[in-house]
N, C-alpha and C positions, 0 to 999 in steps of 0.2 A: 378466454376461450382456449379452449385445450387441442393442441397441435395434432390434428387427425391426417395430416400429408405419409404418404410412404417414405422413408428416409433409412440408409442403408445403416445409420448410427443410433442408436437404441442405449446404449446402456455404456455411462461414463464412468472410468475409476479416479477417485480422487485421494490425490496423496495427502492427507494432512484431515484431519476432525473438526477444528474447531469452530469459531463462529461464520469464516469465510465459509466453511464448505456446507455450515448449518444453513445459512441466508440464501445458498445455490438453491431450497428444497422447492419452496412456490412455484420458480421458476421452470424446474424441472418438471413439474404438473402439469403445467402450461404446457410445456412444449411435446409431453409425452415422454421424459426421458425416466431412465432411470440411473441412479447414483450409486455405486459403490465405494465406499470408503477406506481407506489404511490409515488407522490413526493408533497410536499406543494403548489409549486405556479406554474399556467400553463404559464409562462416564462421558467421554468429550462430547460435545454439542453432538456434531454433525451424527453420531451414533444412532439417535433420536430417529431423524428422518432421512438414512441410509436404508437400499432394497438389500445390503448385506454389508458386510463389516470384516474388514482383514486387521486385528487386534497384532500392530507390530508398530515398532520405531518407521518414522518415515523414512530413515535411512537403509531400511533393512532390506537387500537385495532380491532375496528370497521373496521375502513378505510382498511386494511386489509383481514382482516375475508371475507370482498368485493373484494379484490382482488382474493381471494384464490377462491371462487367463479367462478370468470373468467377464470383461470389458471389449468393446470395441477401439473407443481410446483410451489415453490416460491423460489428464489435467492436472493441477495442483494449486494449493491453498497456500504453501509459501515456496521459495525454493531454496531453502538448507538443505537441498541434497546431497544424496553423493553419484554427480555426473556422468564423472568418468566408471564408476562399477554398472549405471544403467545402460554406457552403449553398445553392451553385449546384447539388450535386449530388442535396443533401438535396430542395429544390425538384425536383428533374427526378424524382426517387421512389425515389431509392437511401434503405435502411433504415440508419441508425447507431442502435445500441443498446450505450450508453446512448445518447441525444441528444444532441448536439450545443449545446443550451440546459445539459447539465447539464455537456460539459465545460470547456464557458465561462465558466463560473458559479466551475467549481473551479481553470481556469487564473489566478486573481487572488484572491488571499489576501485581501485588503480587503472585495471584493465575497462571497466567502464569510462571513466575520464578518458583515458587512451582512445575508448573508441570515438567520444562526444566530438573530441578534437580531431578524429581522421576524418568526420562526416560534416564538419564546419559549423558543431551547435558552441553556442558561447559558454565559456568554460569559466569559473574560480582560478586565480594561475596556482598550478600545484605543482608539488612534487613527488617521488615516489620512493621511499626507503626498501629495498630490496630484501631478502632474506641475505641473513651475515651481515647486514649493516649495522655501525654501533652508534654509541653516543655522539660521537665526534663526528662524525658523518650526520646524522641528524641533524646535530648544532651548526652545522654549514648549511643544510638545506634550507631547515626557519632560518638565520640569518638571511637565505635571498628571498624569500619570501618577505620576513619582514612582521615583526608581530603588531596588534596577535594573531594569531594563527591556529587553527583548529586540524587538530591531531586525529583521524580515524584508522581502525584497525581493518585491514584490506578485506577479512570476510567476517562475517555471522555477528555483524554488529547491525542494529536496528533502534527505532524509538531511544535514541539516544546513547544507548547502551554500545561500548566499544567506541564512542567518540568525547574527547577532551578538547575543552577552549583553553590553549596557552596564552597568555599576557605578556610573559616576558618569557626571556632566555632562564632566569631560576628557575621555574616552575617546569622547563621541555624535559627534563631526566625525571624528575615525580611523576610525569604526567605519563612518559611511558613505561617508566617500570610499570605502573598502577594497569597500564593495560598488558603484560605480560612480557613487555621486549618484544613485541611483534611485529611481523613487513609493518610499514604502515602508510598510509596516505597522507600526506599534509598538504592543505590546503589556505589562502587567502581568507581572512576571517571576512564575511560581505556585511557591512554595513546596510544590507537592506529596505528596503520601503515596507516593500508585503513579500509574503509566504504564498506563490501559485501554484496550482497541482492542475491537469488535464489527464480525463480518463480517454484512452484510446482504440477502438477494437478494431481487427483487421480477420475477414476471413483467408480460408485456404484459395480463395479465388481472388484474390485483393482487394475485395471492397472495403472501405475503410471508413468509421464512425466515430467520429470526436464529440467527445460530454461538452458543455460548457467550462470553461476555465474559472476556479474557483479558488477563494483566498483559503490559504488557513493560517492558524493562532496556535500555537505550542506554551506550551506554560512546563519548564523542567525538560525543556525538551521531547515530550511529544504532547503530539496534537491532540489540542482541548474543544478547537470548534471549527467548524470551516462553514464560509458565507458563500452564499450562490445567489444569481455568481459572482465573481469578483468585480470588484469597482475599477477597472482597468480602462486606460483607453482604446480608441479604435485599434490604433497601432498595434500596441502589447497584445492584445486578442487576435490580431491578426496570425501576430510572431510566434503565439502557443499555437494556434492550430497547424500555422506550417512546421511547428518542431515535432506536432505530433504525428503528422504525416511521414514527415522526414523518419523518424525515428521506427513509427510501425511498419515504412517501407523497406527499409533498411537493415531492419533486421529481419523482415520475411517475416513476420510475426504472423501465427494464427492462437488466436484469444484475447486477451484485453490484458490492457498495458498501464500504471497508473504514473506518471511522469511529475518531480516536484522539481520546482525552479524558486528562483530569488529574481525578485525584481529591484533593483538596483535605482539611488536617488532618482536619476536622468534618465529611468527608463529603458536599462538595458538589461534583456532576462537572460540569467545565466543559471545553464541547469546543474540543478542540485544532485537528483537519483533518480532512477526508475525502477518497478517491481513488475516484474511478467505477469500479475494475477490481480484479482479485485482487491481494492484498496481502501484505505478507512477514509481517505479523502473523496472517496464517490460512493460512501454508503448513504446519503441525501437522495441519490438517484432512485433508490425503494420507492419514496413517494412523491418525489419531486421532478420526473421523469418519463418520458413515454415506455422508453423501457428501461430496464434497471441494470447495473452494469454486472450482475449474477445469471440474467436472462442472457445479454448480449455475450457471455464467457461461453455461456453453453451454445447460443445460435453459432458462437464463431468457430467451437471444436468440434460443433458436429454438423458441421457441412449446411448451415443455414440460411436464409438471409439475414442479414443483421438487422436491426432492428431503429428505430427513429431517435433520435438523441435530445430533443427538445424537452424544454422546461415544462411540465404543466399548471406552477404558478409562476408570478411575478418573480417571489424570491424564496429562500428557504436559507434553514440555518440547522447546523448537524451538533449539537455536543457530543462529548465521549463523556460516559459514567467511568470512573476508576474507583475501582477500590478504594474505600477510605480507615482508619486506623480507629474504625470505631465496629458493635456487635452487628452479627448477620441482620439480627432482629431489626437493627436501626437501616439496614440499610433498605430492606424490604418495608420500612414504610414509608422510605423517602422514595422510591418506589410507585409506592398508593398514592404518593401526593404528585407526582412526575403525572401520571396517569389522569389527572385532572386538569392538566393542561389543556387549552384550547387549543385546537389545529396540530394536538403532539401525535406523533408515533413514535412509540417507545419499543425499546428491542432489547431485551433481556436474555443472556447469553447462556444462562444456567451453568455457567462455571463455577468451581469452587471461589468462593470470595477471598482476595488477600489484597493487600493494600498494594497501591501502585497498577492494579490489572486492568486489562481493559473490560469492562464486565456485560457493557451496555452502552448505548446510545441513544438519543432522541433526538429526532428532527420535527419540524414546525417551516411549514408549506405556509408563504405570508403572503398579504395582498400587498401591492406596493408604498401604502402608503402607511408597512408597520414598521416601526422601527429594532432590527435586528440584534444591535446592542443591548438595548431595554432588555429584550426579549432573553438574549444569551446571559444577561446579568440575573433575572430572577430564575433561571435556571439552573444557575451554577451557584446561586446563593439558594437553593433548597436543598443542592446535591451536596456542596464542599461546605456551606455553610458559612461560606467568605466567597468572594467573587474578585478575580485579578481583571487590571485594564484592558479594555478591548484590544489595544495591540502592545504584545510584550516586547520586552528588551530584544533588538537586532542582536544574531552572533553569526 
């Protein structure tokens, strides 16, 4: 049903194109909103189902400042911004929701750890290589940690990318030349049980809506499939929702927050990251969900009620489509054949195809008594044409 309430927010701008701001469009229908988009090339997704189009880098100040223009608020699809050039704008009274304080906070891995620990959520013990720091100073740091140890680059690292697993003290000089000589993060490698994520949203008035907490599965380092929801016990379900609390309180948060964590042999969750925007780990929530976490971004930027976070089946299960190293043609029938799934919704991103990308997803909405593995195995053996174990290698 399409939102016919008076509402003084009307028309949202979105930084970024791609499939996140393309999956905002349903939503937007619903609720009566319109979308305006900044994204670099008028190819990307969200292009499609934008009511207008600022054709710019999402860093690009200007291009922007144009947007803001068009819009009531501003939202975003990732946050590789540049911050500190937007809060000339933030100053002048243009809205960003989230804030600008909170995508600042998440553009720097170090200073996120720093915050986890000032607010009492359980941390990886880390360390923090500062800028100027060298090799030798590194090699003291992994020594009190202790290998092995995983090495991340303090910004614009994601889906694996900008983050190295060290083994030993030989491999710490390779491992960072390879990422640039850069600040970096090092952290305790976690021997993990399971991979949890919780989607979070919070309005501008505090009300505040927690997803169910859900497993995921990485194969190469990023996520290949997430289970809804997660096999946890009471406890651990309890402990995500009050970090999600914690955390959307605490940083004043208005929009939706996707939160991943490590659950540890003996059941202690220690958070991994957070991203201020909708997430691949609560793309299930499209049809597995009373409302979706694209709906619940826009109820929460534009001054709405948020919306019910319950399951509307038993379980669900998300694969990601990547790119594979074979023709467009092949991939478009494996495709037709996804499409013949029972209980699938498939979501196809119309991005250029390259291998490695995220391209698509499918999720499959189960009754309780299907079994989710089965199910993720004949789905990744139509897609990849081989199918890795239901849970990968801990790092």
């Amino acid at each position: 049903m399409v939102d016919t309430q008076p509402h003084s927010i009307r028309r949202i701008g979105v930084v970024g194109g791609g499939q996140l701001a393309w999956m905002l469009a349903p939503a937007a229908q619903t609720l009566g909103l319109e979308l305006v988009v900044q994204t670099p090339r008028a190819d990307d997704p969200a292009v499609a189902i934008a009511a207008a189009t600022v054709l710019a880098e999402v860093g690009n100040l200007s291009a922007t400042a144009h947007l803001a223009e068009q819009c009531d608020v501003i939202t975003f699809e990732n946050e590789f911004i540049d911050c500190q050039g937007l809060q000339a704008l933030a100053q002048g009274g243009v809205r960003f929701r989230p804030s600008l304080a909170v995508l600042d906070l998440v553009l720097d891995k170090a200073r996120q750890r720093q915050y986890f620990q000032q607010i009492g959520l359980g941390n990886p013990r880390y360390s923090i290589l500062e800028p100027g720091g060298d090799l030798a100073c590194l090699a003291l740091q992994a020594e009190a940690i202790g290998f092995p140890l995983v090495i991340k680059s303090r910004r614009l690292g994601y889906d694996g990318y900008g983050t190295r697993v060290v083994a030993s003290p030989e491999q710490l000089g390779p491992a960072w030349a390879s990422l640039g000589h850069q600040p970096m993060l090092l952290e305790e490698f976690v021997p993990f049980k399971q991979e949890l994520a919780v989607m979070v949203a919070r309005s501008s008035e505090g009300e505040v809506a927690v997803y169910p907490t859900v497993e995921t599965q990485q194969v190469n380092q990023i996520c290949r499939r997430v289970l809804v929801p997660a096999q946890v016990s009471e406890a651990v379900q309890a402990t995500m929702d009050d970090l999600a609390h914690t955390l959307a309180d605490g940083l004043n948060l208005v929009g939706i927050l996707g939160i991943e964590c490590f659950l540890t042999q003996d059941d202690r969750v220690l958070i991994n990251e957070i991203a201020p925007r909708t997430h691949n780990s609560g793309h299930y929530s499209l049809d597995a969900c009373q409302t979706s976490q694209f709906e619940q971004q826009l109820r929460a930027v534009s001054d709405r009620p948020l919306g019910p976070t319950g399951l509307t089946c038993s379980q669900a299960i998300m694969v990601n489509l990547l790119g594979l190293e074979q023709s467009d043609q092949t991939h478009y029938q494996k495709i037709h054949t996804l499409k013949t799934i029972p209980n699938g919704h498939l979501y196809w991103y119309n991005k250029a195809i390259r291998p490695g990308r995220k391209l698509g997803h499918i999720t499959l909405c189960l009754p309780s008594s299907a079994d989710p593995a089965a199910l993720s195995h004949t789905i990744e053996t139509l897609w990849y044409s081989q199918c890795h174990a239901p849970y990968p290698e801990s790092h």
